[in-house]
TORDOGU-774074 format. One record per residue (C-alpha): residue number from 1; x, y, z. Coordinates in nm, 4 decimals, padded with zeros to 6 digits. Last residue first. Layout:
N
     n          x          y          z
   NUM          X          Y          Z
...
//
This chain:
277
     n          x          y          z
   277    12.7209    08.5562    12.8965
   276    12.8732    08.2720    12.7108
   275    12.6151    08.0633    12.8481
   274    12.3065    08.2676    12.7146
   273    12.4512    08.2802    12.3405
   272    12.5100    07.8750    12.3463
   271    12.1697    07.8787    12.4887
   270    12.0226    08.1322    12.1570
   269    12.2291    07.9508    11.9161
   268    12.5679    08.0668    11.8009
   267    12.6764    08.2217    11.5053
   266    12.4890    08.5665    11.5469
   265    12.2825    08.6188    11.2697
   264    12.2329    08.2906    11.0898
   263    12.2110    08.1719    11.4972
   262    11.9616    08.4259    11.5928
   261    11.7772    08.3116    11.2540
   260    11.7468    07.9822    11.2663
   259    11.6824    07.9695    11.6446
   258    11.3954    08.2420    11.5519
   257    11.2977    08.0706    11.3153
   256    11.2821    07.7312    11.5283
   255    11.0704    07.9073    11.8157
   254    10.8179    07.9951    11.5513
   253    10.5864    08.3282    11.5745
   252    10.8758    08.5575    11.6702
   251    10.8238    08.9043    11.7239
   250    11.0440    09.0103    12.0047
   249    10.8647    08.8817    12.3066
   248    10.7288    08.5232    12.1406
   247    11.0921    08.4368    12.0655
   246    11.1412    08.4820    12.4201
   245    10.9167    08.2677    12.5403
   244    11.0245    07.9884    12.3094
   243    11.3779    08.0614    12.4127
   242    11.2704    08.0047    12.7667
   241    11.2519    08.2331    13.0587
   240    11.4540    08.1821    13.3725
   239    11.7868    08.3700    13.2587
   238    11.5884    08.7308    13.2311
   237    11.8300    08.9513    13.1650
   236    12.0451    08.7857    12.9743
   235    11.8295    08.6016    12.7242
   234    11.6056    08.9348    12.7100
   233    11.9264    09.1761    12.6081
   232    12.0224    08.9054    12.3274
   231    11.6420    08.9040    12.2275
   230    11.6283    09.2613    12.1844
   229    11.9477    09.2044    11.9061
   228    11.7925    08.9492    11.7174
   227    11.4066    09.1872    11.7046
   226    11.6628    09.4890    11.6062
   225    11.8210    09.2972    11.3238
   224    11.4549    09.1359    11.1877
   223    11.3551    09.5353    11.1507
   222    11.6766    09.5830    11.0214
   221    11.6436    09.2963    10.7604
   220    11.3130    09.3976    10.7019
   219    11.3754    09.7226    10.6187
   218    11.6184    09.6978    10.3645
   217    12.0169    09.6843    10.4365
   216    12.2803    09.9220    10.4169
   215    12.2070    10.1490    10.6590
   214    12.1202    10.4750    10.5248
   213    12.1197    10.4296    10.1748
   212    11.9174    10.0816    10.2018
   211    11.6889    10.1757    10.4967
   210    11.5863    10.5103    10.2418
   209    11.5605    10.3146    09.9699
   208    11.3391    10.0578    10.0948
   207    11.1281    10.3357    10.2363
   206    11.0698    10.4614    09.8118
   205    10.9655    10.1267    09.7247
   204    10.6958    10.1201    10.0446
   203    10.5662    10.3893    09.9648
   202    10.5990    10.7149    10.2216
   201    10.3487    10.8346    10.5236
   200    10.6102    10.8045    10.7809
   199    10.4236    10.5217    10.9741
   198    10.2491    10.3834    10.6792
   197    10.6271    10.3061    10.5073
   196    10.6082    10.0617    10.8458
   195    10.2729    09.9364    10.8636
   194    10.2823    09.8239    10.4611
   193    10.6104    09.6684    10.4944
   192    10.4684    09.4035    10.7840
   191    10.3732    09.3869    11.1350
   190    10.1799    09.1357    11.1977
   189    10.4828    08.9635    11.4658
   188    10.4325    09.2478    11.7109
   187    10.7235    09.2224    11.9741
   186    10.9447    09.4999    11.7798
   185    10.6676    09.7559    11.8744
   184    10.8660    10.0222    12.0900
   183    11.2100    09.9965    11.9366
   182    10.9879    09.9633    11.5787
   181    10.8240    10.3259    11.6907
   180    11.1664    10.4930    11.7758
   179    11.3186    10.3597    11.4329
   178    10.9780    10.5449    11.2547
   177    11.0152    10.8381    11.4284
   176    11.3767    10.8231    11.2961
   175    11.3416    10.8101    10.9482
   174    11.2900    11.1971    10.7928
   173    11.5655    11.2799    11.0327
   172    11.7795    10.9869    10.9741
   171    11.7729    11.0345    10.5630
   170    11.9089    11.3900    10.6096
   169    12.1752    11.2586    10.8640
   168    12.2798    10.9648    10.5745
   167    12.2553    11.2433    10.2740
   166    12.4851    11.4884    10.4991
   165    12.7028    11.1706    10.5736
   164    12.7056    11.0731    10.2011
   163    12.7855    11.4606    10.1192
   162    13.1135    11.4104    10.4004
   161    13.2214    11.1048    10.2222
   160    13.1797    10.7613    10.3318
   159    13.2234    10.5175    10.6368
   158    13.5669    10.6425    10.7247
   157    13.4957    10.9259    10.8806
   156    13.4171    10.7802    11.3048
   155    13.7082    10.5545    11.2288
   154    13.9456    10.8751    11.1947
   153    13.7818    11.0127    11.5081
   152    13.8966    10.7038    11.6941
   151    14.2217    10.7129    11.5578
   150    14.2284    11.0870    11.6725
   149    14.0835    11.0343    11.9851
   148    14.3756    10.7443    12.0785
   147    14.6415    10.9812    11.9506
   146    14.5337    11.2448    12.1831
   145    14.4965    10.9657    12.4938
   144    14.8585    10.8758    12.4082
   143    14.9711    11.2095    12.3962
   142    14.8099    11.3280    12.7190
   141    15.1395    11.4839    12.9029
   140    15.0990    11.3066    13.2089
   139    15.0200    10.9506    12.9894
   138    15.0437    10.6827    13.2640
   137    14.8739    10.3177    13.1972
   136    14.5866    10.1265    13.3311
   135    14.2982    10.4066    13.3510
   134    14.4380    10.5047    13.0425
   133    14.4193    10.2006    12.8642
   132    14.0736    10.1100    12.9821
   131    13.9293    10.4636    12.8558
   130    14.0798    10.3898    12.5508
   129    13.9223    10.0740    12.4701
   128    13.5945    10.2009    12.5895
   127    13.5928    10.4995    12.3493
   126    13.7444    10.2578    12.0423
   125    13.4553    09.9714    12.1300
   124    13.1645    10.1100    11.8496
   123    13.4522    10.1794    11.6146
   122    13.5616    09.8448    11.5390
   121    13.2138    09.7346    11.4124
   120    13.1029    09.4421    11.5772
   119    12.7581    09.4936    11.7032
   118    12.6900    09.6878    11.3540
   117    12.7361    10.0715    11.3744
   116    12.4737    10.3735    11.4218
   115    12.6328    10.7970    11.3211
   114    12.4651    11.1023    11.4093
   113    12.6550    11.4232    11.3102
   112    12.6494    11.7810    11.4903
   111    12.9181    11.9882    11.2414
   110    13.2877    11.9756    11.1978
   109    13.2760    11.6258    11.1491
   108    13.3616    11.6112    10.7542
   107    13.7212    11.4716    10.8369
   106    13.8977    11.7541    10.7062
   105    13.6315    11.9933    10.9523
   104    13.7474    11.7827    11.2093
   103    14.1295    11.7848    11.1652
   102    14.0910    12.1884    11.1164
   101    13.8612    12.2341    11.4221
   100    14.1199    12.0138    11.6385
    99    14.3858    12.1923    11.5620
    98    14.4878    12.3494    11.8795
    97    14.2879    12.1511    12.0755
    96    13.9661    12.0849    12.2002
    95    13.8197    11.7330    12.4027
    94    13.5198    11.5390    12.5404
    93    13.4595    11.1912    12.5056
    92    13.1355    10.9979    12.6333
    91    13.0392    10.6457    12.6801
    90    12.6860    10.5653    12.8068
    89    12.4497    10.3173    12.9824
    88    12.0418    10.3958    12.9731
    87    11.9220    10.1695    13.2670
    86    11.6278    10.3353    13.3139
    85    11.3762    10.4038    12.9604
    84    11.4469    10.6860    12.7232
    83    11.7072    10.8191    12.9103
    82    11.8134    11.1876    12.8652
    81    11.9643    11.4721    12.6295
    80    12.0106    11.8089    12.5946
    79    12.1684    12.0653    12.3395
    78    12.3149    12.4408    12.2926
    77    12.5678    12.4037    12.0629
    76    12.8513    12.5418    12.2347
    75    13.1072    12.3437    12.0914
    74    13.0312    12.0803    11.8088
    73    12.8567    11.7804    11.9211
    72    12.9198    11.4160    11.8290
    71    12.6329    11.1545    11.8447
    70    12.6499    10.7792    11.9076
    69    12.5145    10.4847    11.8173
    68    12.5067    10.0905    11.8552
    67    12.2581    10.0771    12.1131
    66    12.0108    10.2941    12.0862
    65    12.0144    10.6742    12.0658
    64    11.7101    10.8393    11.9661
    63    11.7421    11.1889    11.7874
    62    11.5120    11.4755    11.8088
    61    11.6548    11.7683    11.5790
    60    11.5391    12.1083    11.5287
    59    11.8687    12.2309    11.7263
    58    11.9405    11.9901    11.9569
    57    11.7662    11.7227    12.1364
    56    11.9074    11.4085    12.2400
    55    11.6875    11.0699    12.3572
    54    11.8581    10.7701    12.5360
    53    11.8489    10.4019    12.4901
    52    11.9746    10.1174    12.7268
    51    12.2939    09.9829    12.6734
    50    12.6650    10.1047    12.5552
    49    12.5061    10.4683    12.3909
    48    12.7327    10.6719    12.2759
    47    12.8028    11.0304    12.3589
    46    13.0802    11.2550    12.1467
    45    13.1228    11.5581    12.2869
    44    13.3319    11.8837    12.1043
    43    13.4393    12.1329    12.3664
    42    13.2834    12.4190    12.5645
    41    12.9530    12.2487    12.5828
    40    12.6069    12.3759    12.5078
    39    12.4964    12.7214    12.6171
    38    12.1307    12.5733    12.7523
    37    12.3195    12.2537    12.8884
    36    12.0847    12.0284    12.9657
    35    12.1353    11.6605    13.1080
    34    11.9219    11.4042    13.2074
    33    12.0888    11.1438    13.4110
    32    12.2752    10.8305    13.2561
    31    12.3096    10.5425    13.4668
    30    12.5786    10.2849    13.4249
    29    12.8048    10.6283    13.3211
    28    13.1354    10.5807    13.0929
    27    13.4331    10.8179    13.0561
    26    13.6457    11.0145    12.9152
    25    13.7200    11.4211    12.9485
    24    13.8974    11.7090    12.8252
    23    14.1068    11.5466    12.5679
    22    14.3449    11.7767    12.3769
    21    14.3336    11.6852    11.9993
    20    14.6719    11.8845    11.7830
    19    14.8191    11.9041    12.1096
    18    15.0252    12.1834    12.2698
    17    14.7755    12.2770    12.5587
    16    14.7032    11.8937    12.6299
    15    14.9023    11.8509    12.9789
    14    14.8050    12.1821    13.0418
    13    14.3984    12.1756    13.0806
    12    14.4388    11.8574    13.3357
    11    14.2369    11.5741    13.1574
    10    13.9357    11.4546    13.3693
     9    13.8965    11.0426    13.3715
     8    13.5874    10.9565    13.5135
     7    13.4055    10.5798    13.5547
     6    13.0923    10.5266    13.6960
     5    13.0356    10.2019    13.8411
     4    13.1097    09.8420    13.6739
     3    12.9035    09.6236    13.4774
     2    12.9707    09.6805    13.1054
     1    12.8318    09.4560    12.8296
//
């Protein structure tokens, strides 16, 4: 999890004028401020979230952003976005170039695309990885930060075809007031299959599908993913309180369940998880 204060790298227009990917901008903010832009951005954005959660609006969509997801923008879409609760932490990557349409468009990311990743997928620490290399390293011309996007951008495709990420953004419309309503009630241990297919007015057969398609696991398992994963944030941030305690905040009936299952999950126990961090 990052600490540190705002970080900024702005590319000078030139340096990237012959590259296939030119980056405009990297970068990470510990406190993300609403932003609108009316006439949308002159480049393509990508914004991920790194902690926290954030809401974007564009077009006819509302999307949530928790951790472990990101959004990329074409240019000029008009769009705005802003913290859900404080403490919403974000990566972003901006950038153009001469063939960047073409390379997206081959990639099936020409348009506005939503995409969520497990803790440890590869792709979910590209933007930070490459921000760290060239705040360490000199690249005047930009051709290490262009081949950087690109590799990043070719992660960003790789989980399916361009229909199955059209299927995957039609399936996270229809569920995402549902995954803003189990961020907000994770801690309720009654809630069951029933409550959530209730939520979006579909049967509970038909809901499995959807979790299934989009994510690759049923609802359960999510919902049990996203209690795991609430529970890392609590055993950091609040030191003091005891794994009982916490296993009561996110859901948990029985302490020893919830050791089962952070450590099925995770590989370490809850303390071993705690003094590692």
């Amino acid at each position: 999890m990052a600490t540190h204060g705002h970080r900024r790298i702005i590319f000078a227009p030139e340096a990237g004028s012959r590259l296939p990917i030119a980056l405009d901008s990297i970068g990470y903010n510990p406190e993300q401020e609403r932003v609108s832009r009316p006439d949308g951005y002159p480049a393509y954005h990508w914004l991920q979230t790194a902690e926290g959660q954030g809401l974007i609006l564009f077009g006819e969509q509302r999307m949530f952003l928790p951790r472990g997801s990101g959004v990329l923008l074409p240019p000029r879409l008009p769009h705005r976005y802003e913290a859900v609760r404080d403490g919403w932490r974000t990566y972003y990557l901006t950038f153009a170039g001469g063939s960047a349409d073409s390379i997206l468009l081959s990639l099936g990311l020409s348009g506005p695309s939503f995409h969520q990743w497990e803790d440890d997928a590869p792709v979910g620490n590209m933007v930070e990885a490459l921000l760290n290399l060239q705040e360490k390293e000199a690249d005047p011309f930009g051709q290490n930060a262009s081949a950087g996007a690109y590799r990043f951008l070719l992660a960003l495709s790789s989980c399916g075809s361009a229909d199955d990420r059209r299927s995957i953004s039609g399936n996270l419309g229809k569920l995402q007031p549902l995954l803003a309503w189990m961020e907000e009630s994770y801690g309720n241990p009654d809630i069951g299959l029933n409550d959530l297919s209730g939520r979006i007015g579909v049967s509970g057969r038909y809901l499995n599908s959807l979790f299934l398609h989009t994510f690759g696991l049923s609802p359960y398992a999510y919902f049990i993913r996203l209690r795991i994963r609430k529970s890392k944030e609590l055993l950091i941030g609040l030191p003091e309180a005891s794994v009982k305690s916490i296993a009561q905040r996110v859901g948990f009936r029985d302490a020893s369940h919830f050791v089962a299952t952070f450590r099925k999950l995770s590989g370490t126990t809850p303390e071993q998880f705690r003094s590692l961090h």
